[in-house]
C-alpha positions, -999 to +999 in steps of 0.1 A: +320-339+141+287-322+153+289-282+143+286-263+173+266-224+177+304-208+187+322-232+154+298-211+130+301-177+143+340-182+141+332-189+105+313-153+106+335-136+126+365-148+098+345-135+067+367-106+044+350-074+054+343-064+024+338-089-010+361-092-034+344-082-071+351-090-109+336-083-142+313-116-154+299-118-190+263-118-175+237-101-197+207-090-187+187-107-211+204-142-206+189-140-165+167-172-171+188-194-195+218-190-169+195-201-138+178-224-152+216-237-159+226-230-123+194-251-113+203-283-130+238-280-112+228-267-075+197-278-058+196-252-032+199-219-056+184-181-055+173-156-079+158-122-069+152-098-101+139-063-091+115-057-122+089-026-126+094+008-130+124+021-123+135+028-088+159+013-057+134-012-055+140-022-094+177-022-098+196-050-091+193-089-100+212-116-073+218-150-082+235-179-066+238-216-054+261-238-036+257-228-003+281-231+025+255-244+046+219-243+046+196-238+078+161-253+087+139-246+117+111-267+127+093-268+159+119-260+183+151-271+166+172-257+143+194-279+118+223-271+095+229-291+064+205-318+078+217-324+118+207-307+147+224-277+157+208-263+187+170-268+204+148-236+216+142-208+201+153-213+160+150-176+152+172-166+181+200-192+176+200-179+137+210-144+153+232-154+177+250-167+150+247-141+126+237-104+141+262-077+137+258-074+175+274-104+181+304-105+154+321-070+157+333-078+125+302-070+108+283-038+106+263-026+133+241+008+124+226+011+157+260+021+174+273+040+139+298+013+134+292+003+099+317-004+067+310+030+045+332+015+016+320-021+026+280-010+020+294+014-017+308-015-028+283-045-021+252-017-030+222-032-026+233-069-031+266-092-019+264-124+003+246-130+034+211-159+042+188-160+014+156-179+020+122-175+038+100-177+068+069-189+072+035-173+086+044-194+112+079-186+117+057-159+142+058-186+170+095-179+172+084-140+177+057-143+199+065-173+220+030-177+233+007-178+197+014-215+191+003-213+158+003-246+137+030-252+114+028-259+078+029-299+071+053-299+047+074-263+046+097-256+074+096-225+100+121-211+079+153-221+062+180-202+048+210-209+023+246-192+034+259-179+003+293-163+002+297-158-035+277-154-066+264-131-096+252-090-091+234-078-124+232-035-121+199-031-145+208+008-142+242+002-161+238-033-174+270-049-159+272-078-141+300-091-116+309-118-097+315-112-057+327-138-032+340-135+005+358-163+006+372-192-021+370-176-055+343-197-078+346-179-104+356-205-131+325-226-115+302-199-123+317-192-156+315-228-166+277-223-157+273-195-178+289-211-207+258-241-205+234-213-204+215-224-235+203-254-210+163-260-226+136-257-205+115-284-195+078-285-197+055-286-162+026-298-159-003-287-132-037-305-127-058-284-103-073-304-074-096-276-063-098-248-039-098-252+002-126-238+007-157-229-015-177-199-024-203-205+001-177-216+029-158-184+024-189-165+027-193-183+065-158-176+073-164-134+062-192-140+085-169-157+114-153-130+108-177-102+110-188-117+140-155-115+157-154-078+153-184-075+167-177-088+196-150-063+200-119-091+194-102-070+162-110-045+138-098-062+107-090-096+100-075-115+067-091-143+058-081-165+026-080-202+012-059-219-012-060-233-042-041-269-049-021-284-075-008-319-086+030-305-103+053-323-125+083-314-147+106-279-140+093-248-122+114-224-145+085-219-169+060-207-144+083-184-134+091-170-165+054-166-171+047-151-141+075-127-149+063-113-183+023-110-171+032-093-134+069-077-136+067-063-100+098-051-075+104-084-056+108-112-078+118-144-064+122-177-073+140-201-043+151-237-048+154-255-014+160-293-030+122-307-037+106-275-024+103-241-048+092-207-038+083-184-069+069-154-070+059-120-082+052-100-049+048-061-050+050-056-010+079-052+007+076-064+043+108-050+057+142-033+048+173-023+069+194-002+048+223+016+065+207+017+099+175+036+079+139+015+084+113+006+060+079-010+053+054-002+021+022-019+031-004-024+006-035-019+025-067-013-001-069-035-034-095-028-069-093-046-102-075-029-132-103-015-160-104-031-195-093-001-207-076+034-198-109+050-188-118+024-167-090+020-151-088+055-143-124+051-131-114+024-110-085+042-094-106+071-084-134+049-072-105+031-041-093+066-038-129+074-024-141+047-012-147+052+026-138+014+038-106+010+015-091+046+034-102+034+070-088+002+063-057+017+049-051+044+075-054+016+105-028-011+088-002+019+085-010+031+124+000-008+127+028-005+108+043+027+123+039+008+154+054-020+144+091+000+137+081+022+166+095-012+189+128-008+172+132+027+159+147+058+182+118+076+198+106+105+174+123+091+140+095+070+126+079+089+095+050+083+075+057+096+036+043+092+001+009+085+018-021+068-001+002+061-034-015+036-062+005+011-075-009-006-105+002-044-113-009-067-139-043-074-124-051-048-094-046-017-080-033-012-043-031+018-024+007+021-010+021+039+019+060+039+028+070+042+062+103+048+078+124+053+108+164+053+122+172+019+140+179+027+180+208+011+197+212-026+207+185-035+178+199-049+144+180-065+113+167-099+133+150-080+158+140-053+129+124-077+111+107-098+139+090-061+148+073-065+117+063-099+110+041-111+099+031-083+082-003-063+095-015-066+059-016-102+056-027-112+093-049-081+107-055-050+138-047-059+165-020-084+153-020-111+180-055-115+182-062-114+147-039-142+140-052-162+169-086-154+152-073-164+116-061-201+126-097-205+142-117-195+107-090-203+084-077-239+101-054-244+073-020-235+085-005-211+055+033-221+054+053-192+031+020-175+025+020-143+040+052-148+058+088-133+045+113-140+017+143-122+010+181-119+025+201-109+058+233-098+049+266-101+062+266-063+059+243-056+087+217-050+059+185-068+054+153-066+030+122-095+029+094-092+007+059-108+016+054-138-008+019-129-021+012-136-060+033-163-054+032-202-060+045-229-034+054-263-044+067-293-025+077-324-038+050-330-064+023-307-047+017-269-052-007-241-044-013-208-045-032-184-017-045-149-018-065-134+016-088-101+019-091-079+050-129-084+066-143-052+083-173-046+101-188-037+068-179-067+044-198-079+017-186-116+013-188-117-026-169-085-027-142-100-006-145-135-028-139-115-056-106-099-038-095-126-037-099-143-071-084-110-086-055-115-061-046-151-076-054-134-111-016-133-116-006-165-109-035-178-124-027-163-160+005-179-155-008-207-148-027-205-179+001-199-197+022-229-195-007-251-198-015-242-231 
């Protein structure tokens, strides 16, 4: 019998308010070997690690498979475990299935009726819809773009997971929550095949979308468009393509020791993977407080100490990098200004550096209090795609971007990350990140083009960007 919208939001709606936690034998250090174990047992399966200095951002590890259902947009329909559930407007039947404002059962922060001791004891992680949304997904936002979607990755798709594994990096404990039917011997079982051995992949590179000399027309495009008065900054990017075989797990674990960074991800969705090493977060709703850290301003790290310092203070003073910067977190502040009360949005820790495995970003976090009859789908859809990844202003630029770019960019740029059943959501932006699909990968890295570009500055932006993945790459194909 055909799932209906009203069947599923029952199923919400019937959820334990809070979950129900247990000690699990987890250790830190055996992360990989028990996903890669999970893998070979669940083809739909998440792992988000939280790795970097230490901070909220870098506490907590969630992993997880067997879904109770898993959800796919494309075009205009949205399907559940592989059969139509509704027609229209994907993002929108999602939340009337699954926003707080709908199932009074849940939390809802914008009328102060949230679980205190549900949100203490779930913390930062517990069960929700882990997955992604495409650059694209933005046709769902903003009806009228009609951007092109990706060939081969959905709109967006999600897994419903009601149970799985918490890791606490702070204390080094590890439990095991569910809402429903207790799996607990399932996932032990797992953990007692951890010492599953890692395939090898391999990756034959079949060449970037566009070459040196077409990028330099598209900066020009570009350039030409601001000009003409159409934006002020635009980001514009290519790919690079791969032919893949064998298991994903190594790339990931490469990426992981060259680029530890505060939104790690690595998403199986059957014959599609999402990995990545992203150090933006795009969104967060955390009891009824907003969030966004864009990364507007980007320089290569230095060989060594000196000239890294060097390098630091050179985007510190550089005139273009600080206009740039101060005009995507204007965007930004009025991005949570379409869902925040009036007055509450605040701009702190203002022109921070950041320092990854291969560049330097200036950082600037931004937040505000989440008004009434707004919750985390409309949060995050006043956000997305980010302003960092797409341009100022953001319609035009993106309009501007599938003109120049004509290469629709799938998870690139878009969101990954979790809505929970607590009212709570965070998505990073999958940047540093590596796509694949059946037997075909890429990677994609974009730079913001001013009035003031200079296309083999902006070439090389780019290049650095991918430097990650990249080394990774390197790595596993020795």
């Amino acid at each position: 019998m055909r799932l209906e919208i009203r069947d599923l939001r029952n199923q919400v709606e019937s959820l334990s308010p809070r979950p129900i936690m247990k000690p699990f034998p987890l250790r830190e250090e055996e992360t990989n070997f028990f996903f890669r174990s999970l893998l070979s047992e669940s083809p739909v399966a998440t792992l988000l690690e939280s790795l970097g200095p230490e901070s909220d951002n870098s506490r907590y590890t969630f992993i997880s498979g067997f879904p109770k259902r898993t959800f796919t947009a494309k075009g205009n329909r949205l399907d559940v475990d592989g059969v139509l559930l509704g027609e229209g407007n994907p993002y929108d039947l999602l939340s009337e299935i699954f926003s707080p404002r709908r199932n009074p059962g849940l939390s809802d922060f914008s009328t102060g009726t949230f679980h205190r001791s549900f949100l203490e004891n779930t913390e930062s992680g517990g069960g929700g819809l882990y997955g992604f949304l495409s650059y694209e997904a933005v046709n769902d936002m903003e009806p009228g773009l009609g951007l092109k979607e990706h060939p081969q990755f959905p709109k967006f798709q999600f897994a419903w997971m009601e149970d799985g594994i918490l890791i606490d990096r702070r204390t080094g404990k590890s439990r095991y929550f569910h809402y429903g039917t207790d799996r607990y011997k399932l996932f032990e079982d797992i953990y007692k095949k951890r010492n599953v051995k890692s395939n090898s992949i391999s990756l034959k590179y079949l060449g970037q979308s566009r070459t040196k000399e077409d990028h330099r027309k598209m900066v020009e495009q570009a350039k030409e468009e601001i000009r003409l008065g159409n934006t002020f900054q635009c980001q514009i990017g290519f790919r690079r393509s791969y032919e893949v075989r064998g298991e994903n797990m190594m790339l990931y674990e490469a990426l992981r020791a060259i680029n530890p960074s505060p939104f790690m991800f690595y998403m199986a969705f059957h014959n599609q993977t999402l990995l990545g090493a992203s150090p933006e977060l795009l969104f967060r709703l955390k009891d009824g407080v907003l969030e966004s850290f864009p990364l507007a301003g980007t320089i290569r790290r230095g060989e060594n100490e000196e000239e890294d310092r060097n390098l630091a203070f050179q985007l510190l003073s550089d005139p273009k990098e600080i206009a740039e910067h101060n005009m995507l977190v204007d965007l930004h502040r009025n991005d949570l200004g379409r869902v925040a009360k009036f007055g509450t949005v605040k701009v702190r820790d203002s022109f921070a550096l950041k320092k990854f495995s291969h560049v330097q970003h200036l950082s600037t976090e931004i937040s505000g209090i989440l008004r009434s009859g707004k919750d985390m789908f409309s949060g995050l859809a006043s956000s997305f795609p980010t302003g960092t990844l797409s341009g100022a202003p953001k319609m035009e630029s993106m309009r501007i971007i599938e003109r120049i770019e004509n290469d629709p960019r799938g998870p690139y740029g878009g969101a990954i990350g979790r809505f929970g059943f607590d009212g709570n959501c965070s998505f990073c932006i999958p940047i540093r990140s590596f796509f694949r699909s059946g037997e075909e990968g890429f990677i994609r890295a974009s730079g913001g083009v001013v009035y003031d570009s200079v296309p083999d500055s902006e070439y090389q932006e780019i290049q650095n960007k991918m430097g990650a993945v990249l080394g990774a790459i390197d790595e596993v194909s020795k």
